[in-house]
Structure formats: structure tokens, C-alpha cells
N, C-alpha and C positions, 0 to 999 in steps of 0.2 A: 280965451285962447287967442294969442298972437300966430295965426295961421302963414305968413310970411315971414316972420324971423323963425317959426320952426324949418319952415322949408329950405327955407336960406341956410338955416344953423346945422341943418340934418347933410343936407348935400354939400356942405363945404368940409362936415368932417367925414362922410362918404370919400368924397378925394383927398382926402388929408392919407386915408386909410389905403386907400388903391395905389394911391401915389407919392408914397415918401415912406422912409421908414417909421411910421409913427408909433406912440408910445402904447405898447399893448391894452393900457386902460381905456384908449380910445374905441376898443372894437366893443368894450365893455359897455361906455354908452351907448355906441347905437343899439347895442343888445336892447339895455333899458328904455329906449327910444320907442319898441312896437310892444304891440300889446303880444299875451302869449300866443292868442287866437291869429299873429296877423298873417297874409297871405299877399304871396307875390305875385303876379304874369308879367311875365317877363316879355323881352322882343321876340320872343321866339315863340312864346304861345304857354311855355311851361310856368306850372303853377306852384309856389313855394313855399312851403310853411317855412315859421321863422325858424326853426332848427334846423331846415336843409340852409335857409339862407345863411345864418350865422356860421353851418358848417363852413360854406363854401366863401366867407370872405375872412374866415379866419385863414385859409389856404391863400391870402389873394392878397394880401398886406404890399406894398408897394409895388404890382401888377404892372400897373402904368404908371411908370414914373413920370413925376408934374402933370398930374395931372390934374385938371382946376373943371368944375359944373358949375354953369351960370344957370340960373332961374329967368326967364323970360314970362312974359304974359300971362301975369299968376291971375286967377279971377276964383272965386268960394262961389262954385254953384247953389249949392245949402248948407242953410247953417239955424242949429237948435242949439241951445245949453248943454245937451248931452253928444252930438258931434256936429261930423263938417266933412264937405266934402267938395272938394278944389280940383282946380284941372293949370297945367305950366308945362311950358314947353322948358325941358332939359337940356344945355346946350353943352356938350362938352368939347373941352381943347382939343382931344383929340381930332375933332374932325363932325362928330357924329353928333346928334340930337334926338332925342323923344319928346312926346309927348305923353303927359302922365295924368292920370287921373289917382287921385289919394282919400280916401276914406280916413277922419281920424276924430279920434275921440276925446273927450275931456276928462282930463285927471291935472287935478288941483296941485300933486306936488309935484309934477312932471315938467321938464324945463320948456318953458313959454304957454303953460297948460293942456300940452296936447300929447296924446300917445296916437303913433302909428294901428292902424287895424288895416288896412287892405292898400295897395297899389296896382293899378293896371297900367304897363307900356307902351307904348304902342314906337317901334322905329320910324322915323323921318327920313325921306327920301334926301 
């Protein structure tokens, strides 16, 4: 598992998606991206399975336009053959940042060998 170019890869096509008219196949990825089990909390406390979240960015397609998320201070708290689990602070153009905590797991044909299973947010002052 390449755990920084997923995170990299995952949140640049995150804003590609938010923030430009991108090509509908992209929402497709990230779809493929989480596992089916995977779960969000978001900055606000609420908890998302993938099918509310997919609901809701398919409604969300260039949102914020240019809008670009930098990965800062990535560190893999644990990590086994079968997952990993990382913490980065999220910075984005807009103005705002989190910091994320990511559960993810290994599957071999998945792109950089990882699928998404859990994220926790937390907002930045």
C-alpha cells in the first residue's frame, strides 16, 4: 500500500470533483475508492455511509469552484498487511482545514493498493 499517493491521489480528485466541471467518470472513482462498509464523520459530528456520501457529491460536482486540498503532515499511525491507519491535516484553498484521521485497507487491484474504510474530521480553528 502506497499510503501517501493514495491520500494525495484521493483528495486531488476530491477537488477536481468539487471544483470544476469534471468528467462524470471521476465521481465513479472515488466511488471505487471506499470500501462498501466505508463510514464518514464529518466536521459536524454526522456519520456517513458511502451511499449517503456518494448521494451527496454526486449533487456537489463543481461546488467550489478551484478549488485545490493540500495534504500536510501525513504520519501512518499503524500499519499491518491487511490495513493502516493515518492521520493529515487537510488544507484547503478555500480558506479552511481539517484534520483527518483514515482507516484503510489493502486490496491488491485497487489503485496504490488501498481502499478507503472509515474517516474521521475533525475542523481546524
Amino acid at each position: 500500500m502506497n499510503l501517501l499517493a493514495e491520500v494525495e491521489q484521493h483528495h486531488h480528485d476530491l477537488a477536481r470533483w468539487l471544483g470544476s466541471e469534471a468528467e462524470p467518470a471521476l465521481l465513479d472513482a472515488l466511488r471505487i475508492a471506499h470500501q462498501p462498509e466505508f463510514t464518514l464523520v464529518t466536521i459536524d459530528g454526522e456519520s456517513l455511509a458511502r451511499p449517503a456520501l456518494m448521494d451527496a457529491l454526486a449533487g456537489s460536482r463543481n461546488a467550489v469552484p478551484g478549488l485545490k486540498i493540500g495534504i500536510e503532515e501525513f504520519e501512518v499511525t499503524i500499519r499491518t498487511a491487511e490495513v493502516a491507519v493515518c492521520r493529515f491535516l487537510e488544507v484547503h484553498s478555500i480558506g479552511s482545514s481539517r484534520r483527518s484521521t483514515a482507516v484503510l485497507v489493502a486490496e491488491p487491484t485497487a489503485r496504490y493498493g488501498a481502499r478507503w474504510l472509515s474517516v474521521h474530521e475533525t475542523a481546524m480553528p
